[in-house]
C-alpha positions, 0 to 999 in steps of 0.5 A, a space after each residue: 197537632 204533635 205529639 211524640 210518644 217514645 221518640 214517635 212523632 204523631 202527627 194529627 191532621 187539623 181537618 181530622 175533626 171535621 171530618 168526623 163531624 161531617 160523618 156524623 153528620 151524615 148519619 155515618 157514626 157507625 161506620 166510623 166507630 168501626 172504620 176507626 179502630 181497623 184504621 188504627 190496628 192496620 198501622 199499628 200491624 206496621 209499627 209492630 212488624 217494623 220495630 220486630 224488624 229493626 226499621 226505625 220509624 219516625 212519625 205517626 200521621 192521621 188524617 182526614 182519609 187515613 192513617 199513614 207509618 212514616 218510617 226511615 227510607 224503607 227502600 235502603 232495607 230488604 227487600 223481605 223487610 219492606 215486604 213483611 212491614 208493608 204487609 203486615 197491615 193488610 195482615 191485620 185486616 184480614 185477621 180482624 174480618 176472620 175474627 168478626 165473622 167467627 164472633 158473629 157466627 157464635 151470637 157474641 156480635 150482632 149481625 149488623 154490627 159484623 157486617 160493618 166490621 167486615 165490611 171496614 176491614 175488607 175495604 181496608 184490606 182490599 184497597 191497601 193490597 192495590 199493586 200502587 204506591 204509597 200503597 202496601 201491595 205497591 211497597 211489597 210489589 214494587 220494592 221487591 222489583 226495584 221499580 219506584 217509577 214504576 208504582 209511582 205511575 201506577 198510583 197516578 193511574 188508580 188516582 185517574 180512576 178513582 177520580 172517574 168513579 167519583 165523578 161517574 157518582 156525580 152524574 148517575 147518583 147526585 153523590 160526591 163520594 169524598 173518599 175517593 177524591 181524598 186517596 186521589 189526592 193522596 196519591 198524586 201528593 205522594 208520587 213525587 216523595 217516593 221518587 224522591 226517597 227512592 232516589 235518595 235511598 240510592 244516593 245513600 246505598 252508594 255511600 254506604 256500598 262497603 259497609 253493606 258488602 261488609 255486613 252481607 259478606 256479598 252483594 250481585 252485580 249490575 251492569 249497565 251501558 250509558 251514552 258518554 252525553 248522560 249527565 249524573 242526575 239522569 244516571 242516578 235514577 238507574 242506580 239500585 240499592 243493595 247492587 255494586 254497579 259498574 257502567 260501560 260508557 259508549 259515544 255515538 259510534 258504540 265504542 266502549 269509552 271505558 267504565 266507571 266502578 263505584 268510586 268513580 260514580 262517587 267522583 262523578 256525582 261530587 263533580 261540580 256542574 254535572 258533567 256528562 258520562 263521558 266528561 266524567 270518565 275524561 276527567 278520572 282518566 286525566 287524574 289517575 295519569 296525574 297520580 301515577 306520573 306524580 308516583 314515578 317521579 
């Protein structure tokens, strides 16, 4: 089901009810009226730190093992804002552990109704602020080092894990913990979307590299040497956001070809059948001979 409430697209998974239901079922019915509103707050944390920040969010999405803030390339901004967006869920669950413990400790909330609370906004908490992406701790981790790939793998690897622990419950307790295999699952889905949102916010930095250097008044240099038989696509995933690039192209004797700045990384990408670095410098090469013979007659 969608709906769109102020330009937010939401996004509300068919399964979301039947689980539920199995919930219920399972005699679980208050650990989800308590796990259901943290969930709720935690992203509604991301919606308000993102619309303080200026990110553009784009939709909204419930499912079966969670709530997910589906926001523009948020590896284009900051990396402050994509820390401070990222965070400000845990933040919440935090806030609303303090709180539940301090209405307990005056008699306002029973006691075994803020254990539960507690114990629904630490798992939160403490799952989200896991070094892994899609994961909080990983955006704010990863993002600040620039390092997709990095937390990509890193998520595969807790997936790996939670997987292990699900089946260890087969084993010694006869329990299938269904938890573990839905953020499992989740995990391993979204590797291949970050990467993609990654790459995609590098493609876009590089086009719009002047207006940043224009807004920001400065931005650090990065430079980096290739083999002259790297094709565009392999480059591309070394390309940073909010960094001016200049590669220094060697061949197999580590002579310096030359270097392409980001002009000539934008020709390159254009190019039509991907050629190497090396064909890439050639070709720029050949054209600027072109142009300043073209000048002189």
């Amino acid at each position: 089901m969608k709906w769109r409430v102020r330009g937010v697209a939401l996004h509300i998974h068919p399964a979301l009810a039947l689980m539920a239901a199995v919930a219920l079922a399972l005699g679980e019915g208050k650990m989800l009226a308590v796990f259901a509103p943290a969930l709720l707050l935690h992203e509604a944390a991301h919606l308000a730190a993102a619309h303080f920040l200026g990110v553009r969010v784009e939709a909204v999405e419930l499912m079966p093992f969670g709530a997910a803030v589906r926001m523009e390339n948020l590896w284009r901004v900051r990396a402050g804002q994509l820390a401070a967006v990222a965070l400000a869920g845990p933040a919440m669950n935090f806030a609303l552990l303090l709180l539940c413990a301090a209405l307990a400790w005056v008699r306002i909330l029973p006691d075994a109704w803020a254990v539960l609370c507690v114990k629904a906004n630490a798992s939160i908490l403490l799952f989200n602020l896991l070094p892994a992406l899609p994961l909080d701790g990983g955006r704010a981790l990863f993002g600040a080092l620039q390092r997709p790939r990095a937390g990509v793998w890193a998520g595969r690897a807790l997936a790996c894990i939670l997987c292990a622990l699900c089946a260890a419950g087969v084993i010694w307790q006869r329990r299938v913990n269904l938890t573990f295999l839905f953020c499992a699952a989740y995990l391993f889905a979204s590797g291949e979307k970050e990467l993609e949102q990654a790459q995609g916010a590098s493609i876009l930095s590089l086009y719009g590299r002047w207006q940043e250097l224009g807004s920001r008044g400065a931005l650090p240099m990065r430079a980096l040497a290739v083999p002259d038989t790297i094709l565009a696509s392999q480059a591309l995933r070394h390309l940073r956001t909010r960094r001016v690039h200049l590669l220094y192209v060697f061949d197999a004797g580590m002579r310096l070809l030359g270097t392409l700045d980001e002009a000539g990384l934008r020709q390159w990408l254009e190019s039509d059948g991907q050629p190497s670095a090396g064909n890439a410098l050639k070709a720029l090469t050949e054209r600027s001979h072109g142009t300043n013979a073209g000048r002189d007659l």
